[in-house]
C-alpha positions as CSV (number, residue, x, y, z in Angstrom):
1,X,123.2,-12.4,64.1
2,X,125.1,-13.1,60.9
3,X,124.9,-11.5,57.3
4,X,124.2,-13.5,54.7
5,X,125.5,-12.1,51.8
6,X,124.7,-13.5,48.6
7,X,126.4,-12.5,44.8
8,X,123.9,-11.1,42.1
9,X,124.7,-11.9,38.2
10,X,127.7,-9.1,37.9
11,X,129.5,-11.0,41.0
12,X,128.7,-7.7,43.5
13,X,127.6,-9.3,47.1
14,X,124.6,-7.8,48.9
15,X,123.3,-8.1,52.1
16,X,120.4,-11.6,51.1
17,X,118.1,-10.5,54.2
18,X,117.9,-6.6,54.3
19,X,114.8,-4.7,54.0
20,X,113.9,-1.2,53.1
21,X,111.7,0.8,55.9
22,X,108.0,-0.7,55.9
23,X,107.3,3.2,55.0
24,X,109.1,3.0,52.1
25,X,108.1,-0.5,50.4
26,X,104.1,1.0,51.6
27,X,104.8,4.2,49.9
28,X,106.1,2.3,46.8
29,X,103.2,0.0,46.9
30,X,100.4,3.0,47.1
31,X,101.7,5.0,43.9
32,X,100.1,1.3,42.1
33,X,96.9,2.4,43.6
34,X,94.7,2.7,40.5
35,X,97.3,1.6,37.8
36,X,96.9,-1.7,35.6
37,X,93.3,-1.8,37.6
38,X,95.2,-2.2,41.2
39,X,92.9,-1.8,43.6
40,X,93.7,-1.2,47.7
41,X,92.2,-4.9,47.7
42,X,94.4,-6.4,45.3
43,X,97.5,-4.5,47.1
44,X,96.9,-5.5,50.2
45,X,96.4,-8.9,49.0
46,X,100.2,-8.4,47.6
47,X,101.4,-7.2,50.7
48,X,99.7,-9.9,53.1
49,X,101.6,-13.4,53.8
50,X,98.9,-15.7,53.7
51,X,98.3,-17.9,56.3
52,X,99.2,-21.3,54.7
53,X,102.7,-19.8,53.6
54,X,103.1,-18.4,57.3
55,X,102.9,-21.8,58.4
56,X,105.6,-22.9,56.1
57,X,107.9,-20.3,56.9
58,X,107.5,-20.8,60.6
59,X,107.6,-24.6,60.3
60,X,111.1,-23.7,58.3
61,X,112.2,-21.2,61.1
62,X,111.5,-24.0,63.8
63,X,113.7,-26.6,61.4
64,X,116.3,-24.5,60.8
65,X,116.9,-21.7,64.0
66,X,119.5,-19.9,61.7
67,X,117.2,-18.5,60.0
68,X,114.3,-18.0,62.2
69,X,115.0,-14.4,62.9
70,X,115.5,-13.3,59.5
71,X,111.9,-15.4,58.9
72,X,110.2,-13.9,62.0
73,X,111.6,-10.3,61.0
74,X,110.2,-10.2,57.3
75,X,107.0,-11.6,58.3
76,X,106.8,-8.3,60.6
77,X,107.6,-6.2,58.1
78,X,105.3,-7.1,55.7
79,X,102.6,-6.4,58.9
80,X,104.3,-3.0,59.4
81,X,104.0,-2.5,55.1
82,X,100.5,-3.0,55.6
83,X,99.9,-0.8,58.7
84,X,101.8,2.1,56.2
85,X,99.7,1.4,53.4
86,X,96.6,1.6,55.3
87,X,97.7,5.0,56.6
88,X,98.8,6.4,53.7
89,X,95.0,5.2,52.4
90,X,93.3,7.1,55.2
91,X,95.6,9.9,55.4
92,X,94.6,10.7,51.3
93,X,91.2,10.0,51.3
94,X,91.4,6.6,49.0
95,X,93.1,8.5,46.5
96,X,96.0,7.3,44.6
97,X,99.3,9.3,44.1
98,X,100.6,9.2,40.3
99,X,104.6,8.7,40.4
100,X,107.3,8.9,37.8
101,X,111.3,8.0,39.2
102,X,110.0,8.6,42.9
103,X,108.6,12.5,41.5
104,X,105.1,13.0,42.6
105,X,103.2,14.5,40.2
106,X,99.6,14.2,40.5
107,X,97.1,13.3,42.6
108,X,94.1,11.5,41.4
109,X,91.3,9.7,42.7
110,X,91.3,5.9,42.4
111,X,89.5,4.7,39.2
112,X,89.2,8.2,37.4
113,X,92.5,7.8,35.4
114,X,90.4,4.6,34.5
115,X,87.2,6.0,34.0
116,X,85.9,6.1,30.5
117,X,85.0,9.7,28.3
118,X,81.3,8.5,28.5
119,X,81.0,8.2,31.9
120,X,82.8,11.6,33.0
121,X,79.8,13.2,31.0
């Protein structure tokens, strides 16, 4: 299968169809749990292909079989990001993780870093 390498603005090529470990983009995903009012909803949501746009992607694998597996390989991934995030959900309770630079640093419940002074009387 070829490489598609592609140049980004300072001229250095990268590899155009690589992707991180599902576990990785998941775990990246969940430290937004409970920031800027993300909910697991609203991630998953993010992390989902929806159907219509899986339909254009296929329909663009089928037209052009170049690219097919690279198609057929993201839209696995992002299943296997949302199997990750949904463990990582379980496996903490529905709590979100706080992260600064990939440093844990709290854990919190989702919402109470959102919760107002009245209500945590």
């Amino acid at each position: 299968m070829p490489h598609y390498l592609s140049r980004n603005e300072s001229g250095t090529e990268y590899q155009a169809w690589s992707l991180p470990p599902p576990r990785v983009e998941a775990k990246a995903l969940f430290t937004m749990l409970g920031r800027n009012g993300d909910t697991k909803e609203s991630l998953l949501k993010l992390i989902r292909v929806a159907p219509r746009e899986q339909a254009a992607l296929r329909e663009c694998a089928a037209r052009c079989h170049e690219l097919s597996g690279h198609i057929e390989r993201a839209l696995r991934f992002r299943e296997k990001v949302e199997e990750e995030f949904k463990a990582l959900y379980r496996q903490n309770g529905g709590h979100g993780i706080l992260a600064k630079a990939g440093v844990l640093l709290a854990e919190v419940e989702v919402g109470a870093a959102n919760e107002s002074p009245r209500s945590q009387q």
